[in-house]
C-alpha positions as CSV (number, residue, x, y, z in Angstrom):
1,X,0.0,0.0,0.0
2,X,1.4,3.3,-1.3
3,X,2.1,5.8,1.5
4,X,0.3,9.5,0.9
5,X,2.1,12.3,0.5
6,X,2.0,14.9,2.5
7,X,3.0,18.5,2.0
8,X,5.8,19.9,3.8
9,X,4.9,21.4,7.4
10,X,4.2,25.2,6.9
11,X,3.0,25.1,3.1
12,X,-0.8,24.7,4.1
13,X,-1.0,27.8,6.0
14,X,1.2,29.4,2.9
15,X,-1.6,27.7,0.9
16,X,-4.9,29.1,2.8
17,X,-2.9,32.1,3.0
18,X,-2.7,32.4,-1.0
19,X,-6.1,31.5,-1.1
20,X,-7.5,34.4,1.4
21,X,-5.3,36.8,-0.6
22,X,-7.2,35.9,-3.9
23,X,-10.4,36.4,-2.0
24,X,-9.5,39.4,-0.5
25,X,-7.8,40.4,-4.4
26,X,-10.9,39.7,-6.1
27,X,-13.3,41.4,-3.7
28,X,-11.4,44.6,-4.0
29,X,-10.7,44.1,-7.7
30,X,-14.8,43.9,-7.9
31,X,-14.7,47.0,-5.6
32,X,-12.5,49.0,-8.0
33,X,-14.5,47.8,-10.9
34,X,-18.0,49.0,-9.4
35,X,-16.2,52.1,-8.6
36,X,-15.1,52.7,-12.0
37,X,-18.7,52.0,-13.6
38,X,-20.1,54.6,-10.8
39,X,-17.7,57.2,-11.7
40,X,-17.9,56.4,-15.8
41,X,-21.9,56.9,-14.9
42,X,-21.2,60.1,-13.0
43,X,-19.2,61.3,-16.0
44,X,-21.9,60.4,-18.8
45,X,-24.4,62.1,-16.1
46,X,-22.3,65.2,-15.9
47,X,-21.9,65.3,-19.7
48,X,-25.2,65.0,-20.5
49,X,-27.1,66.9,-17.4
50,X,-29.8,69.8,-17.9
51,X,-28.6,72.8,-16.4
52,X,-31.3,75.0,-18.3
53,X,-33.6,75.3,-21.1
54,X,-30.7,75.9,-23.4
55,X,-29.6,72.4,-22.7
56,X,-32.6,70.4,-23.7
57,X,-31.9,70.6,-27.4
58,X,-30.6,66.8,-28.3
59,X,-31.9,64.9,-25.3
60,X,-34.4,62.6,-23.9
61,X,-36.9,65.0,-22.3
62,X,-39.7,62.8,-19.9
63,X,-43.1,64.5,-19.7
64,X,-46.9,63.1,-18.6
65,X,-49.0,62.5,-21.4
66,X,-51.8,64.7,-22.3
67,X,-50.3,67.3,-20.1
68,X,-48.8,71.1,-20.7
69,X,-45.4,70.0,-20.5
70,X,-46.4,67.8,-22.8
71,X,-47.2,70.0,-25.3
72,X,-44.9,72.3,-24.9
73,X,-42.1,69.9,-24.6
74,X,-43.2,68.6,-28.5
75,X,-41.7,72.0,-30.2
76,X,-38.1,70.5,-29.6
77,X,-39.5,67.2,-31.1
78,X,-37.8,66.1,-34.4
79,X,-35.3,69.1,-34.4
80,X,-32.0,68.8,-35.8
81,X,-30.0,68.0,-32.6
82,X,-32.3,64.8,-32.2
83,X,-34.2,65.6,-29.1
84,X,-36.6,63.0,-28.1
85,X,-39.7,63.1,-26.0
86,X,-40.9,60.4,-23.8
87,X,-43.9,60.1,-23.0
88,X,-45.5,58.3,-19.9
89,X,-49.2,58.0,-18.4
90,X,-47.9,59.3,-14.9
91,X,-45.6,61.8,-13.6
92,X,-44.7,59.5,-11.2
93,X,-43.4,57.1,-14.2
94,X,-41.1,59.1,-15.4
95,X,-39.6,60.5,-12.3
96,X,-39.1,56.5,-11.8
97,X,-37.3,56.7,-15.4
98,X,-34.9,59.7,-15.0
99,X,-33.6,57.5,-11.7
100,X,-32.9,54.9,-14.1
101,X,-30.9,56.9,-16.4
102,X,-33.3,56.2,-19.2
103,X,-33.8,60.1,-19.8
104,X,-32.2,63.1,-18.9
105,X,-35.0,65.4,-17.6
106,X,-38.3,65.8,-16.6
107,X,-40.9,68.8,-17.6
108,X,-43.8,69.0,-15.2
109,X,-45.8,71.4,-13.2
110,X,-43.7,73.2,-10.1
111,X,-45.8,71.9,-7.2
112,X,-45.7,68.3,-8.2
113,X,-42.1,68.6,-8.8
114,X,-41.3,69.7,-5.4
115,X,-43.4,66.6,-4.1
116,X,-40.9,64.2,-6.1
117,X,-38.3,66.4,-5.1
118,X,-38.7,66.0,-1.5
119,X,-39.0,62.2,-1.4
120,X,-36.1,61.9,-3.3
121,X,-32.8,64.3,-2.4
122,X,-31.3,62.5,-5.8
123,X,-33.6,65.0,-7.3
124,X,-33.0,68.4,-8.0
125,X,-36.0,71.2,-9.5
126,X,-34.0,74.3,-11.9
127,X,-34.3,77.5,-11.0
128,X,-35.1,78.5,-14.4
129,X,-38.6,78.1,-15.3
130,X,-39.8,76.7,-18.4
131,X,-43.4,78.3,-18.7
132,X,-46.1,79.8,-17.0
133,X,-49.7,78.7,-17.2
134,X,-53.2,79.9,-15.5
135,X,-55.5,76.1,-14.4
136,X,-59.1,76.6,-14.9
137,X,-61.6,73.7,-14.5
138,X,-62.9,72.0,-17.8
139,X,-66.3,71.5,-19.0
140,X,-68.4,70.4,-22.1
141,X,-69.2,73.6,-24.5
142,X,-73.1,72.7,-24.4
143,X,-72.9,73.0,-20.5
144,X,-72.6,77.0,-20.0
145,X,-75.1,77.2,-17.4
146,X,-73.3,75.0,-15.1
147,X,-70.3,77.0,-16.2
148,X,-71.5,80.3,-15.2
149,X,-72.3,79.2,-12.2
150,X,-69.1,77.5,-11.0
151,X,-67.5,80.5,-12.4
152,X,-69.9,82.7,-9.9
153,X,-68.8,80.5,-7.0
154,X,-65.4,81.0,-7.8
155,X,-65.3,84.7,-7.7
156,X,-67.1,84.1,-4.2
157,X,-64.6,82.0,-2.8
158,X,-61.5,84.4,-4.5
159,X,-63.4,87.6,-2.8
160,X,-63.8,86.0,0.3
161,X,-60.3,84.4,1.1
162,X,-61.6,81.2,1.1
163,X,-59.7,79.8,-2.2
164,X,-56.4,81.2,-1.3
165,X,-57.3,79.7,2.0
166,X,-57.4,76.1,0.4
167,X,-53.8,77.1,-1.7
168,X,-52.4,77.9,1.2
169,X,-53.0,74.9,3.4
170,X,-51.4,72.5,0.9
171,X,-48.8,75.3,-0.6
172,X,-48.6,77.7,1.6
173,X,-45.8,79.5,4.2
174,X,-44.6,76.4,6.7
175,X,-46.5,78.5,9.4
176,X,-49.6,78.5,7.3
177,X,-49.3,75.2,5.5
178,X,-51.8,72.2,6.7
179,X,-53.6,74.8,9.5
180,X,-56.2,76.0,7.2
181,X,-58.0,72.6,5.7
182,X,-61.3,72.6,4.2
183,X,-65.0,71.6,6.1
184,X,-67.8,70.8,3.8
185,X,-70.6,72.5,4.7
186,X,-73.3,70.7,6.3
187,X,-76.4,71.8,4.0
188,X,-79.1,70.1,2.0
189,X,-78.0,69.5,-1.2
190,X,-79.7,68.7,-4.7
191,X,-78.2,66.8,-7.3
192,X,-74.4,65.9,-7.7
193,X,-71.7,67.3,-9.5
194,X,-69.0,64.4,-11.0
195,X,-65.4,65.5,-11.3
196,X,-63.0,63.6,-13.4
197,X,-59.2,63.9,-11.9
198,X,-56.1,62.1,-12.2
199,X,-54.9,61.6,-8.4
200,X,-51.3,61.4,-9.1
201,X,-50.7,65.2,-9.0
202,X,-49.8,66.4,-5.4
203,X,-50.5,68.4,-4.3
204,X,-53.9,69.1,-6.3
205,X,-55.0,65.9,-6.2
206,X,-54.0,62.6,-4.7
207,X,-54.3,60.0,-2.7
208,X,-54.3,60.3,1.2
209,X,-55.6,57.5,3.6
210,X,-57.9,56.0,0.7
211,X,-59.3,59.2,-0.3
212,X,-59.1,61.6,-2.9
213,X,-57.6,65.2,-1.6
214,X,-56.1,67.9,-2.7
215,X,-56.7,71.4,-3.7
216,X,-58.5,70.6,-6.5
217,X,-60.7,68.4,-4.7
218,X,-61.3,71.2,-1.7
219,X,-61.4,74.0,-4.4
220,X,-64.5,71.6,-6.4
221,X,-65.8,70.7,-2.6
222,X,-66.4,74.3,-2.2
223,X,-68.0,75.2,-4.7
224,X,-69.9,72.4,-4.8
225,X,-70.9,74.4,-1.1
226,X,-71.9,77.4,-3.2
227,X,-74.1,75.3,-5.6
228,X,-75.8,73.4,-3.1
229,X,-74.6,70.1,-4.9
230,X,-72.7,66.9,-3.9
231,X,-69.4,66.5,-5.0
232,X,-68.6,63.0,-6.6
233,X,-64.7,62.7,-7.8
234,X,-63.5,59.7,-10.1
235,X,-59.5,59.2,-10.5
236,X,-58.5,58.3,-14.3
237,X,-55.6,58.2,-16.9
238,X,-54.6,62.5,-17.1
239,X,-55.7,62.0,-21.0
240,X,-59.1,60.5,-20.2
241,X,-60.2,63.9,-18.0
242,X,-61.4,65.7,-21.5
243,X,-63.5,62.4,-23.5
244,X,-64.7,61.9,-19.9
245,X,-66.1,65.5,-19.8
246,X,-66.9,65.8,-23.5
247,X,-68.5,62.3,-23.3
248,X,-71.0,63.4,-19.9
249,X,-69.0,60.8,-17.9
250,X,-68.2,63.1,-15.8
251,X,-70.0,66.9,-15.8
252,X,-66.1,69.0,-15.0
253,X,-62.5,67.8,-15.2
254,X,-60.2,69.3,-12.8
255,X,-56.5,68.2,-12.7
256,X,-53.9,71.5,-13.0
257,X,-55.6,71.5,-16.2
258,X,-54.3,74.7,-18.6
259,X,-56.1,76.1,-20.9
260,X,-54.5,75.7,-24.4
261,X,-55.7,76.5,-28.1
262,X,-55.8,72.6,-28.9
263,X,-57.8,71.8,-26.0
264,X,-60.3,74.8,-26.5
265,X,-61.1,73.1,-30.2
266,X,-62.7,70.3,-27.9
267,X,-63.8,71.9,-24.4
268,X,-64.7,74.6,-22.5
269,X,-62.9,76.1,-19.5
270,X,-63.8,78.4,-16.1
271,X,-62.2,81.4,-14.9
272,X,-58.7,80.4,-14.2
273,X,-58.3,80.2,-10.3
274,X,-54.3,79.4,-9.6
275,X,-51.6,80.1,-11.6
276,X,-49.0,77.8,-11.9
277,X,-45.2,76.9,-13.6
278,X,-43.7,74.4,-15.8
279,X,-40.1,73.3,-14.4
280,X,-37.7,71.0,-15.1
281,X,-36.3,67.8,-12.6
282,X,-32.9,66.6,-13.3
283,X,-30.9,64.3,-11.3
284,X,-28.6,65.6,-9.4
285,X,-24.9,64.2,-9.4
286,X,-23.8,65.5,-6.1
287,X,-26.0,64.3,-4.2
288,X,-25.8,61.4,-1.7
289,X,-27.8,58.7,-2.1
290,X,-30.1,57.2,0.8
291,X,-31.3,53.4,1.0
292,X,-34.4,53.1,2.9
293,X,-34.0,49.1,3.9
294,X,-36.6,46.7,3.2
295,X,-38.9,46.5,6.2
296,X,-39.3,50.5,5.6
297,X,-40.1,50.6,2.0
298,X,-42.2,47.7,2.9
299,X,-43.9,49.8,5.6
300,X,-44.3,52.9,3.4
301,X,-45.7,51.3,0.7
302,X,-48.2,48.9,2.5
303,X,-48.6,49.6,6.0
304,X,-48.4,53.6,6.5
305,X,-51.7,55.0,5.7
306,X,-53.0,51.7,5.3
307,X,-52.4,51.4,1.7
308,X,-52.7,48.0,1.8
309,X,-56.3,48.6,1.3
310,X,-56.1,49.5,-2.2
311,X,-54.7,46.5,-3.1
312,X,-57.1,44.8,-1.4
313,X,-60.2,46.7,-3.0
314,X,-58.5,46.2,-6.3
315,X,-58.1,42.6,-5.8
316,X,-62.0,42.2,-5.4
317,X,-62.8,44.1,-8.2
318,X,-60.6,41.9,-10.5
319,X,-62.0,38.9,-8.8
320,X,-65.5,40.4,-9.4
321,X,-64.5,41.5,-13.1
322,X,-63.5,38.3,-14.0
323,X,-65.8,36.0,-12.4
324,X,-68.6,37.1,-14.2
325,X,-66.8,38.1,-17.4
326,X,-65.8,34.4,-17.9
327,X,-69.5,33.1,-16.8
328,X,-70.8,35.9,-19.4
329,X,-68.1,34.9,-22.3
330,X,-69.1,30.9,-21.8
331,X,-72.9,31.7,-22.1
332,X,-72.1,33.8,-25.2
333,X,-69.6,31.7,-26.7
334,X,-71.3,28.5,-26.5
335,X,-74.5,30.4,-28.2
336,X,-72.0,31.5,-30.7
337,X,-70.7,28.4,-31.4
338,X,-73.8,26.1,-31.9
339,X,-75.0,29.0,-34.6
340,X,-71.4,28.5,-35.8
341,X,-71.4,24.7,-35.9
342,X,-75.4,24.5,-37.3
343,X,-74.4,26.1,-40.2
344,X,-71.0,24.6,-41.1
345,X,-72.9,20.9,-41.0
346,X,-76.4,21.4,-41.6
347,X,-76.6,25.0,-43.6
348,X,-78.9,26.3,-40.0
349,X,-78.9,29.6,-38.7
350,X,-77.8,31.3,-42.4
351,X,-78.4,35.1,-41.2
352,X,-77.4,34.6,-37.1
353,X,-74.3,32.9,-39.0
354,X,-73.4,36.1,-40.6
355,X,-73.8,38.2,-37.7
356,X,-71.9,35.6,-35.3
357,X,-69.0,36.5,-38.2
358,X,-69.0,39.7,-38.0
359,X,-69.2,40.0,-34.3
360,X,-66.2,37.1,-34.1
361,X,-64.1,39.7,-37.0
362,X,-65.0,42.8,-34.9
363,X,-64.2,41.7,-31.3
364,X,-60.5,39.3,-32.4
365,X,-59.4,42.1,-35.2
366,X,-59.7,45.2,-32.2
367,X,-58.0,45.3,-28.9
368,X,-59.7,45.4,-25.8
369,X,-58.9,48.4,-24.3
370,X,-60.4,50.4,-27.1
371,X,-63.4,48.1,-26.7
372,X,-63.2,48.8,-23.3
373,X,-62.9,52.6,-23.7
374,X,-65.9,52.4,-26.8
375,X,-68.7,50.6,-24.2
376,X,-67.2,53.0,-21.4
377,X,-67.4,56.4,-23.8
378,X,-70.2,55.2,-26.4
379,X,-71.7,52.2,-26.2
380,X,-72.8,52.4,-22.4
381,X,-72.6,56.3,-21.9
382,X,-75.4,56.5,-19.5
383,X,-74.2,53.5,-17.2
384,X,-72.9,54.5,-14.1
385,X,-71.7,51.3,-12.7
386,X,-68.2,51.1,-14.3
387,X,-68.1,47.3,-13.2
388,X,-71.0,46.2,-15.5
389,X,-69.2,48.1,-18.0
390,X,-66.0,46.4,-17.6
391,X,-68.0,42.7,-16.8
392,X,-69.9,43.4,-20.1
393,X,-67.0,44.7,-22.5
394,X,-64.7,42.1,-21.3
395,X,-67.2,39.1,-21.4
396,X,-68.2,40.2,-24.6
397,X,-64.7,40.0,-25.7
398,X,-64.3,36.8,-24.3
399,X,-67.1,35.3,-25.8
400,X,-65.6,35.6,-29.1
401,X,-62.2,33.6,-28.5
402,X,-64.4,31.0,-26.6
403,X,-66.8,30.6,-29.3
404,X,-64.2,29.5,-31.3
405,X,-62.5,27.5,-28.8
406,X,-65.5,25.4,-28.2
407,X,-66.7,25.5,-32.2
408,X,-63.0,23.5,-32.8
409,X,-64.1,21.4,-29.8
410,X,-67.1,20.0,-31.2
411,X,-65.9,20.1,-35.0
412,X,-62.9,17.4,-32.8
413,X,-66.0,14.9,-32.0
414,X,-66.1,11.8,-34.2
415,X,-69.3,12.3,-36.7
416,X,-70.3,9.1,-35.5
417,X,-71.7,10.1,-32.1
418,X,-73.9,12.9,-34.0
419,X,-75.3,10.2,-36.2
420,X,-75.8,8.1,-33.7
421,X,-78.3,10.2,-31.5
422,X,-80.1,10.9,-33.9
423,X,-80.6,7.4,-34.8
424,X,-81.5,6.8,-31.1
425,X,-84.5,9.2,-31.8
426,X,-82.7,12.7,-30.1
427,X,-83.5,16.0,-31.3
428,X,-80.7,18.2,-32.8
429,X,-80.6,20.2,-29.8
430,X,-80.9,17.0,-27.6
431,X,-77.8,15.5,-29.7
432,X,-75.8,18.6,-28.8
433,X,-76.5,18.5,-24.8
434,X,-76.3,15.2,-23.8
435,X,-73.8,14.0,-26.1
436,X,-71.7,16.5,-28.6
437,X,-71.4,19.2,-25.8
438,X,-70.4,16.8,-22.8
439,X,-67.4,15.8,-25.0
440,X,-66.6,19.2,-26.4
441,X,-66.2,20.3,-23.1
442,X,-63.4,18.0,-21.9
443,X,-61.6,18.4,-25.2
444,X,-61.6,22.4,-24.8
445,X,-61.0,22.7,-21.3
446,X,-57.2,23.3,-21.5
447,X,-57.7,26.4,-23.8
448,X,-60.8,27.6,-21.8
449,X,-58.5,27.5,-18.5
450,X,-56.2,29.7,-20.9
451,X,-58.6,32.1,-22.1
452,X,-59.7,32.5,-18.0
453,X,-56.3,33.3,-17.2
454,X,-55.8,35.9,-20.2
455,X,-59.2,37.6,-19.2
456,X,-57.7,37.4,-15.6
457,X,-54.9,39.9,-17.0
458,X,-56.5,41.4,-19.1
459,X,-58.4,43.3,-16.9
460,X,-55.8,45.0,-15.7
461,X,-56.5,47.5,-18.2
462,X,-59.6,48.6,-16.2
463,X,-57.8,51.7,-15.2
464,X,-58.8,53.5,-18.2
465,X,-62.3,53.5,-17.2
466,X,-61.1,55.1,-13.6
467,X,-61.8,51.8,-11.8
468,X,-59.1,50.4,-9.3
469,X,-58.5,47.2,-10.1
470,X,-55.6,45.2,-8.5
471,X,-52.9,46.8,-11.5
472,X,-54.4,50.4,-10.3
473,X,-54.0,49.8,-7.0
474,X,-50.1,49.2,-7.7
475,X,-50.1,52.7,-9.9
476,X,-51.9,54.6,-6.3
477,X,-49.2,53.3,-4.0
478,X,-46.7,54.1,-6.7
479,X,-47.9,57.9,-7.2
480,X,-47.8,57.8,-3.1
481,X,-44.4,56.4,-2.4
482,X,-42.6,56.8,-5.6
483,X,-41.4,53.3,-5.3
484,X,-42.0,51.4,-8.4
485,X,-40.5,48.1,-7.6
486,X,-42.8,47.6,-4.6
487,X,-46.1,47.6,-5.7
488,X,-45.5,46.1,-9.2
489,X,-43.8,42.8,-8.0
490,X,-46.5,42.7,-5.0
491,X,-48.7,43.4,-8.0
492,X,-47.1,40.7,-9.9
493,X,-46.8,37.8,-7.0
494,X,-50.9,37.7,-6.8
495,X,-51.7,37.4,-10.1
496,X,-49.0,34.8,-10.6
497,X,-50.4,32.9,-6.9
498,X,-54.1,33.7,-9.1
499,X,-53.0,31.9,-11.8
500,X,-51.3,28.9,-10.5
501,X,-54.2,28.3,-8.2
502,X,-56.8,28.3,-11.3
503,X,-53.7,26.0,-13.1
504,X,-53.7,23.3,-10.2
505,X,-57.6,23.2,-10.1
506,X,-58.3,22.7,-13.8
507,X,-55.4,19.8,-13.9
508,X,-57.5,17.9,-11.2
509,X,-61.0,18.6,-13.1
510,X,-58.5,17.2,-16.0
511,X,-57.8,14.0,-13.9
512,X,-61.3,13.3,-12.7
513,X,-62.7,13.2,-16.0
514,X,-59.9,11.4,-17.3
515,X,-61.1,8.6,-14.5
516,X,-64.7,8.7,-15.5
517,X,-63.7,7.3,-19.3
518,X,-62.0,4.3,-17.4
């Protein structure tokens, strides 16, 4: 038996001492090369940073769409020094961008700014402003009484104190600021006045222990006071205020709304009552940066304020949405696919065919959030109730990709089993229940799980119609905390558990009809 060798006394300690010198090497050789990427990045930042107006020609300028800064931001589009404008459906989202790097500035109003601003001290607001603008509430041209009216309120509450009263307790002097809110007036009041706002917009309007507040809000509270009217506020996409409005939705829009040539082609505005200014928000490379650890960005975005409640509502209004979407589109779409299947075997149903076609065309070739925003605007313009809207524009929807689903499923049974029903003396319709359908059902049931689980997502568009769903609820903690990553991965983790919940329970439906054949 060979004898081991052994290594000389001394030469494993020289050994672990080599190897906790590599360790030691390659953590600071991994330290030096983080450093180097931070201070390249500091570098490009410097090279590229907004330090004025003058220096937005040739970058990537962030605005909210729909908005002023919008619009004012699009006369650099398409220039010569290649300036691009990115456009995002909250202020919040593109504060979350310029973080990232992925532009180099943001133009938005001056009051939200200092809101981003002071939740973030990697933020800095330009002194230069970029424009001045007057915010005036909007409403339909046919409406002028209601117009003159509010605009009679307003010139009470500007003579009487009681509007700069309101500006003052959100934006005020520190010794002023939050000492002055707004009491609604305890009177009888007839009929109610609907606002359309987009609460991401502190501090005119925005979310605040799962109410609407703001000045905007106390501002349209009061003069709802004057009027003698209740004040009913509905939170949507910035770019939905004015079809709301236009549409009758909603009977004024009020958001830091300016009034612009474009938008006067379309709507109507108020006196103005607050003057405002566009800035600019860059990032600012001398700052420090501050990591809030997990349990507080965990407490910020959930627990403070108890803003876990939004994702709770939301989740029951997706639940809700889908629930009955799905029980709607299987109704339908089995309707729509014994027309279907009539026609392709016996010649049936030759004018309901047609129709089921050209519903099938109209509902696959369109996508559903303009369906959605066609019931919600057109179709369904004197509903209230924005959850049948959304049950009924999404079931209908459905319906069309389950109609074909099941029409493939009962084209898949044998030709036989037809035949032979109706040799045993069964009715068309009695061959179709008891036997055809039964089988169809088993062979489609895969792809009607899938179509559940797309509808399931799908509603997460509901937003659009200014109803919080579970993906809303994510964007209201988001314009609240600023943290994106938060409330999109919470976001994210229930619809995934959702899904694989729905996934587990069809596979043992799957399995206990599979034991039935034995």
């Amino acid at each position: 038996m060979k004898k081991k060798r052994r290594l000389p006394k001394g030469w494993n300690y020289i050994l672990l001492l080599i190897v906790c010198l590599a360790v030691v090497g390659g953590i600071a050789a991994d330290h030096y090369q983080e450093k180097q990427k931070q201070e390249k990045q500091l570098a490009e930042l410097k090279k590229n940073a907004v330090k004025g107006v003058k220096d937005l020609d040739g970058k990537k300028i962030g605005v909210q769409i729909g908005t002023t800064g919008d619009i004012y931001a699009s006369d650099y589009e398409g220039d010569d020094a290649g300036t691009v404008i990115e456009r995002y459906n909250k202020g919040t989202d593109a504060i979350q961008a310029l973080k990232n790097g992925k532009i180099n500035c943001v133009i938005i109003d001056e009051q939200p700014a200092k809101a981003y601003t002071e939740k973030d001290s990697t933020l800095q607001i330009l002194k230069e402003e970029f424009a001045l603008e007057d915010y005036a509430v909007c409403i339909d041209k046919s409406n002028t009484e209601l117009k003159e009216k509010i605009n009679e309120a307003l010139a009470k509450l500007k003579k009487n104190g009681t509007l700069q009263d309101i500006i003052d307790n959100y934006i005020g002097e520190d010794s002023v600021k939050g000492t002055k809110p707004y009491k609604a007036k305890d009177i009888k009041r007839n009929g109610v006045l609907k606002m359309a706002t987009n609460a991401s917009f502190k501090p005119y309007e925005y979310y605040e222990n799962n109410e609407i507040t703001g000045i905007d809000v106390d501002m349209m509270q009061a003069v709802c006071d004057e009027l003698g009217m209740k004040l009913m506020v509905e939170d949507m996409e910035f770019d939905s205020i004015i079809p709301a409005v236009v549409s009758g939705k909603d009977d004024v829009g009020a958001a830091g709304m300016t009034v612009t040539k474009d938008r006067l082609k379309n709507i109507d505005f108020t006196d103005s009552y607050t003057t405002a200014k566009q800035v600019i928000i860059t990032v600012d490379p001398d700052a420090s940066v501050t990591k809030s650890s997990f349990a507080e960005r965990f407490h910020d975005n959930f627990i403070k304020d108890h803003r876990y409640q939004y994702i709770v509502k939301g989740l029951q209004n997706t639940l809700l949405i889908t629930v009955f979407a799905v029980l709607f589109g299987i109704l339908f779409g089995f309707v729509i696919a014994v027309i279907r299947t009539g026609h392709d075997k016996n010649g049936n149903f030759p004018i309901l065919n047609v129709f089921c076609r050209i519903y099938l065309t109209v509902m696959r070739g369109t996508p559903a959030v303009v369906q959605l925003l066609i019931f919600y605007y057109i179709i369904l313009v004197s509903v209230d109730n924005k959850i049948l809207v959304a049950i009924t524009a999404f079931g209908l929807n459905s319906a069309a990709y389950v109609a074909e689903v099941v029409r493939s499923g009962i084209m898949s049974v044998d030709a036989g089993q037809f035949e032979a029903g109706r040799s045993l003396g069964l009715s068309y319709s009695q061959t179709m229940l008891s036997i055809i359908m039964p089988q169809a059902f088993k062979n489609t049931l895969p792809a009607l799980c899938n179509e559940f689980i797309s509808l399931l997502k799908e509603t997460s568009i509901s937003g659009y119609i200014a109803l919080v769903d579970l993906t809303k609820a994510g964007d209201i903690i988001r314009s609240n905390t600023y943290d994106a990553f938060m409330p999109l991965i919470a976001v994210a983790l229930i619809y995934l558990v959702i899904v694989m919940i729905l996934t587990a329970g069809v596979h043992v439906l799957e399995r206990r009809l599979r034991s039935n054949e034995r």
